[in-house]
C-alpha positions as CSV (number, residue, x, y, z in Angstrom):
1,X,0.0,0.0,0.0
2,X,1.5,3.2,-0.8
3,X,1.8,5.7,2.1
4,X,-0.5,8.4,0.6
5,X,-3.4,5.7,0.2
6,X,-3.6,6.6,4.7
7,X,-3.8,10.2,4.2
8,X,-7.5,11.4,5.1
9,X,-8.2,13.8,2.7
10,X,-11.3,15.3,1.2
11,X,-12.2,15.9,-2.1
12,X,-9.9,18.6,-4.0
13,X,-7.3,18.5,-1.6
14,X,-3.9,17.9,-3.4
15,X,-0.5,17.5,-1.3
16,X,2.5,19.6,-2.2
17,X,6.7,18.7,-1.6
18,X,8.1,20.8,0.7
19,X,11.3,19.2,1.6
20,X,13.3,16.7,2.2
21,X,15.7,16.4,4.9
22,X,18.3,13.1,5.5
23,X,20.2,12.6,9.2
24,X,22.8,9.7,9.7
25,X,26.0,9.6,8.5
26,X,25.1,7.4,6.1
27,X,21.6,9.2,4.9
28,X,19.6,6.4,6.4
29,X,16.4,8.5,7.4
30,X,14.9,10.3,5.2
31,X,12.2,12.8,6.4
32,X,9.8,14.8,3.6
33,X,7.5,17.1,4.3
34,X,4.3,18.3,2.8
35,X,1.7,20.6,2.5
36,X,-2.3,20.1,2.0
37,X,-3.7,22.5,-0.4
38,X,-7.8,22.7,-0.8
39,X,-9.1,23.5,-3.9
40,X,-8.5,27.2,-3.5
41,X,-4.9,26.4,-3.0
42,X,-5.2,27.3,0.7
43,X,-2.8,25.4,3.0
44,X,-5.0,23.3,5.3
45,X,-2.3,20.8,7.0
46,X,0.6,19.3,6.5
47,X,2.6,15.8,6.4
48,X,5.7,14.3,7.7
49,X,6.7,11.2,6.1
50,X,9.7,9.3,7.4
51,X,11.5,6.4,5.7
52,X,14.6,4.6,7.9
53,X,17.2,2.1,7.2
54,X,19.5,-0.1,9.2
55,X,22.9,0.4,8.7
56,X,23.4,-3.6,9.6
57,X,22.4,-6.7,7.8
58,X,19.8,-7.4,7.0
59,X,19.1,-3.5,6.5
60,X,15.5,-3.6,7.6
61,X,13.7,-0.4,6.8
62,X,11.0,1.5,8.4
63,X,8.2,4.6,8.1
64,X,6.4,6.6,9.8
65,X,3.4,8.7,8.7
66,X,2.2,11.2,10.3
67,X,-0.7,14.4,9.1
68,X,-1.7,17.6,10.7
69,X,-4.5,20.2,10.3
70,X,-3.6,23.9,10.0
71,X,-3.6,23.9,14.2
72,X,-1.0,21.5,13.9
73,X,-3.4,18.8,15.4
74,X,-2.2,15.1,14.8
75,X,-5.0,13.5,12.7
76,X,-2.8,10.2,12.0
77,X,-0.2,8.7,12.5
78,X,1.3,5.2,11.6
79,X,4.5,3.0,11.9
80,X,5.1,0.0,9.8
C-alpha cells in the first residue's frame, strides 16, 4: 500500500513537496515534508513522512506517517 493511500483527505485537496531532509551519516532516514492545499490552493495541513534504514544486515527499513491540520493537530499517525 502506498503511504498516501492513509492520508485522510477530502475531495480537492492535493499534497504539495516541501522538503526533504536526511540525518545519519550514512543518509539512512529520510524525512519529507508536505503541505495540504484545498481547492482554493489554501494550506489546510501538513505531512511528515519518514522512511529509515539499518545500517546492519539485514538492513530492515522503516516509516512513519504522520498528518496535521492547520492547528498542527495530529489527525494520523502510523509506523510500519
Amino acid at each position: 500500500m502506498n503511504w498516501k493511500e492513509k492520508l485522510i483527505l477530502s475531495e480537492g485537496d492535493d499534497i504539495r513537496f516541501i522538503n526533504k531532509f536526511e540525518a545519519g551519516h550514512l543518509g539512512q532516514k529520510e524525512r519529507y515534508t508536505y503541505d495540504i492545499v484545498n481547492s482554493l490552493g489554501e494550506k489546510i495541513g501538513s505531512i511528515k513522512y519518514v522512511e529509515e534504514t539499518s545500517i546492519k544486515p539485514p538492513f530492515k527499513e522503516r516509516y512513519s506517517l504522520a498528518q496535521y491540520d492547520i492547528n498542527q493537530n495530529e489527525i494520523i499517525f502510523e509506523c510500519w
